[in-house]
C-alpha positions in Angstrom: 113.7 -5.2 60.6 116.9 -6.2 59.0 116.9 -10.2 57.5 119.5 -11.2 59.9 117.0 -10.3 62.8 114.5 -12.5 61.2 116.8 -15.4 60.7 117.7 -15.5 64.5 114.0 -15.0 65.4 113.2 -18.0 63.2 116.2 -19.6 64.9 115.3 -19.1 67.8 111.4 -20.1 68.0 112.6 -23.2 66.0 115.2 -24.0 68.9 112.4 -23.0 71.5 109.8 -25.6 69.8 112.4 -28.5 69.2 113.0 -28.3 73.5 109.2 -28.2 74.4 108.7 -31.3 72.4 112.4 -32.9 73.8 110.7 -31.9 77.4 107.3 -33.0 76.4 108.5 -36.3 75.2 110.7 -36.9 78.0 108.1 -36.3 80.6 105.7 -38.9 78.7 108.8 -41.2 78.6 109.0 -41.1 82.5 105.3 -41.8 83.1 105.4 -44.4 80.6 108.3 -45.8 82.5 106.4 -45.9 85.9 103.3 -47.0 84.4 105.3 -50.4 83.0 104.6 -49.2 79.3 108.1 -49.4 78.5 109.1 -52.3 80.2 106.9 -54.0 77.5 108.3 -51.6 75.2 111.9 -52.7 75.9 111.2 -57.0 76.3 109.6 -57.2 72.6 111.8 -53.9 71.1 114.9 -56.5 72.4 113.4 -59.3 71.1 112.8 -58.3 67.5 116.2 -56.2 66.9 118.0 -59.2 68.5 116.4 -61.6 66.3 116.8 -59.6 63.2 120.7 -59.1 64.5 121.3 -62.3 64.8 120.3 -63.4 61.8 122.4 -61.1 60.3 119.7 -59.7 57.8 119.9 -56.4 55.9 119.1 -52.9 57.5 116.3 -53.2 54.4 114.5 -56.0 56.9 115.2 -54.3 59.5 113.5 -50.8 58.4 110.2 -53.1 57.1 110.1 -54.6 60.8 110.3 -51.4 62.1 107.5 -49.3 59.7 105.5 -52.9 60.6 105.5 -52.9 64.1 105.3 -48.9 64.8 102.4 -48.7 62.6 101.0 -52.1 64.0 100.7 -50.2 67.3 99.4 -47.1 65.7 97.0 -49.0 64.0 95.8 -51.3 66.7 95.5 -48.6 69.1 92.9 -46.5 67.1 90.9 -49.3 66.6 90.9 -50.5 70.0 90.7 -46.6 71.7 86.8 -47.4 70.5 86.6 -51.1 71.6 88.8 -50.8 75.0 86.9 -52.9 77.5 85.8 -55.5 74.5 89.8 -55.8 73.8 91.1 -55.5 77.5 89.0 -58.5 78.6 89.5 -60.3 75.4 93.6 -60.2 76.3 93.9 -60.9 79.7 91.1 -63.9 78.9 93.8 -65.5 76.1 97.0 -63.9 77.1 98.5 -67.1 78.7 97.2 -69.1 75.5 99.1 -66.9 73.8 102.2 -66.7 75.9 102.4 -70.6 76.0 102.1 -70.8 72.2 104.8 -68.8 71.5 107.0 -70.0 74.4 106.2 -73.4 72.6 107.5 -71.6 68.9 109.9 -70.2 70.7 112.1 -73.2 72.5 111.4 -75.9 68.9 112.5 -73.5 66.9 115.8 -72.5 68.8 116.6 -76.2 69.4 116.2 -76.8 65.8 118.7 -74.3 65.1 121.3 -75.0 67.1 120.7 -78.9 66.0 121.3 -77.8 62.5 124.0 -76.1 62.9 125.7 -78.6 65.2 124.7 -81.9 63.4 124.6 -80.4 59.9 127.0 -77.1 59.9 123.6 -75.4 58.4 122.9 -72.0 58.8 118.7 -71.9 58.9 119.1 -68.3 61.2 117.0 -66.8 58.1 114.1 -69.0 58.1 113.7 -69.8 62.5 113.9 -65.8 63.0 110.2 -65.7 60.7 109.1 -67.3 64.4 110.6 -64.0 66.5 109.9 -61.5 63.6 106.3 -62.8 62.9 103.4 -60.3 64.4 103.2 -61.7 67.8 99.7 -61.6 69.9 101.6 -61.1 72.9 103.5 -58.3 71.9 100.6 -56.1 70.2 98.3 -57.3 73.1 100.6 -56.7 76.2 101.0 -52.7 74.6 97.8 -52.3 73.4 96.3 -53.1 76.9 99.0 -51.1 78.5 98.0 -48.0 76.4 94.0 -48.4 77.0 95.0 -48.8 81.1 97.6 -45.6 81.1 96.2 -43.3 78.7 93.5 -41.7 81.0 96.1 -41.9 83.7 98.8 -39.5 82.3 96.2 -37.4 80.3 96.7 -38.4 76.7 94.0 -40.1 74.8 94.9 -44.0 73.2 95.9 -42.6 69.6 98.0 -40.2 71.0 100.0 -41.9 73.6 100.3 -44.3 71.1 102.8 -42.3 68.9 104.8 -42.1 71.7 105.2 -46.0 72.2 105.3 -46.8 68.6 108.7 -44.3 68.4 109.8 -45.8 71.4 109.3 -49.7 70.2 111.2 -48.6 66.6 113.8 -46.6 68.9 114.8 -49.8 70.8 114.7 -52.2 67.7 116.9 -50.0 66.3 119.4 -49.4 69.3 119.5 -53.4 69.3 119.9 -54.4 65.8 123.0 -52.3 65.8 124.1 -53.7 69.5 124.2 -57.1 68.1 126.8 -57.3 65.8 128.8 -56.0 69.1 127.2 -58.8 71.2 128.2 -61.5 69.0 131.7 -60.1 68.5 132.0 -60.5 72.4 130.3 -64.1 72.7 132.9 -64.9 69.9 130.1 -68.0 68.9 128.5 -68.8 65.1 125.4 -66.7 64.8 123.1 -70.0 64.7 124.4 -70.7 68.0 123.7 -67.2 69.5 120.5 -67.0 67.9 119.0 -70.5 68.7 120.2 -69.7 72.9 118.4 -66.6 72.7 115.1 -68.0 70.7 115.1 -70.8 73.9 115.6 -68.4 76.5 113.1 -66.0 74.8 110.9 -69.3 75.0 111.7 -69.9 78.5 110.5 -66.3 79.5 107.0 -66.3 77.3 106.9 -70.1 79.5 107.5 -68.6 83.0 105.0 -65.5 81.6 102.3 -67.9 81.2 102.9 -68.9 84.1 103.8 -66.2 86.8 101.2 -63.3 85.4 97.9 -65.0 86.6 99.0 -65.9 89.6 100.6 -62.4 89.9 97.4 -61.2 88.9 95.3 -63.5 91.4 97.6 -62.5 94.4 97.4 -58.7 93.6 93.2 -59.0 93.7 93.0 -60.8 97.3 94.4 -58.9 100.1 97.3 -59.8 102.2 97.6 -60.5 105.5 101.0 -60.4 108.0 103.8 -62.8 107.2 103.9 -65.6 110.2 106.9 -67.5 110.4 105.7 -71.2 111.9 108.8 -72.6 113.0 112.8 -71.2 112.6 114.4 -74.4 112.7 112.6 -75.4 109.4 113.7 -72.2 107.8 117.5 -72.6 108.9 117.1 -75.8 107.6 115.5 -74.9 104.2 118.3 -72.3 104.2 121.4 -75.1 104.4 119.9 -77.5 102.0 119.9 -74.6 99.8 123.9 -74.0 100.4 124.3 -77.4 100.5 123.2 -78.0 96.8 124.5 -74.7 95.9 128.3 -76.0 96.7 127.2 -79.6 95.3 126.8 -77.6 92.0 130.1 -75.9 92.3 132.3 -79.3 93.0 130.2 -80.7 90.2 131.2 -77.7 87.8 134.8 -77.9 88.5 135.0 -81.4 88.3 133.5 -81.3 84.5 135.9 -78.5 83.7 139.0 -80.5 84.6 138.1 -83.6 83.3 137.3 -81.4 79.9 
């Protein structure tokens, strides 16, 4: 057998091992996707690149968030692969704690920075971004959970499945932290200013977290009966109020913008 023959042989099992594990990975990608694994994934893989971003720190930072969080879900997932229904209960007992906690971090620490930078013209985008950047409960705990509940589902066991998620998590971080420089080209605003909006949005969304996933939870558990409509006039009229303060806003709105 000539050399050339075993180059292409080599070539070719190569080629035919790098597309099972393409297919293989995109397969787990899909169920992860339908399982709500990386919707998860995406909100805290958004957050942290974002945050990092905006702060314009160094692809060094950036490459130590990433090797912390991956192998913070690596980590976390072996050890709780032998503790799941300890850990799972654990979670959902604290999780709106948690969220409200960092929804409280979240929203101080963005006003703060816009306030400095408005009031003072100083940059402290370095030091509020510890608050996004800092190993978060709710992050580890919402994929963690989500890995215990799908695993047996899609036929992978915790550790395993969990190399999938932690590439996933650095893939988006990455993918964002390069985005951002973009973003704030097009907002055309300071980086404080970008940064504090998004830490007090972020804030908003760990608020209305706290606050929507019990109930979420509560409904989903009781079973549902037909919708019954009591009266149509009071839901025509709910409807105009609504349109009614809708176009309130918009007079409002342009009034401001001409007297500006």
């Amino acid at each position: 057998m000539s050399i050339l023959l075993k180059k292409n042989i080599v070539i070719n099992r190569i080629r035919l091992i790098i597309i099972c594990f393409v297919v293989r990975f995109m397969d787990t990608i899909s169920m992860l996707w339908q399982f709500g694994i990386l919707a998860a994934v995406l909100v805290f893989g958004i957050k942290l690149g974002l945050a990092v971003g905006l702060a314009n720190l160094s692809k060094k930072y950036l490459a130590t968030v990433c090797v912390g969080y991956g192998a913070g879900v690596l980590i976390l997932a072996e050890i709780s692969s032998h503790y799941a229904n300890e850990i799972t209960d654990l979670i959902y007992t604290y999780n709106s704690l948690f969220f409200i906690i960092m929804a409280v971090i979240m929203i101080l620490a963005g006003i703060f920075t816009i306030r400095e930078w408005k009031v003072f013209e100083k940059n402290t985008t370095a030091a509020t971004c510890a608050a996004v950047i800092a190993p978060c409960p709710c992050c580890f705990g919402s994929i963690v959970v989500s890995i215990l509940l799908v695993a047996p589902t899609v036929g992978l066991g915790a550790v395993d499945l969990s190399k999938y998620v932690a590439a996933a998590l650095v893939l988006t971080i990455i993918v964002t932290y390069l985005a951002s420089n973009v973003f704030v080209r097009y907002v055309d605003k300071p980086y404080p200013i970008v940064l504090g909006n998004f830490m007090f949005f972020l804030g908003i969304y760990f608020l209305l977290s706290a606050l929507v996933i019990p109930n979420i939870a509560a409904i989903m558990n009781k079973s549902m009966g037909s919708i019954s409509i009591v009266s149509m006039d009071s839901l025509l009229g709910s409807v105009i109020a609504l349109i009614i303060l809708i176009a309130i806003g918009i007079v409002f709105s342009k009034k401001r913008n001409i007297l500006s």
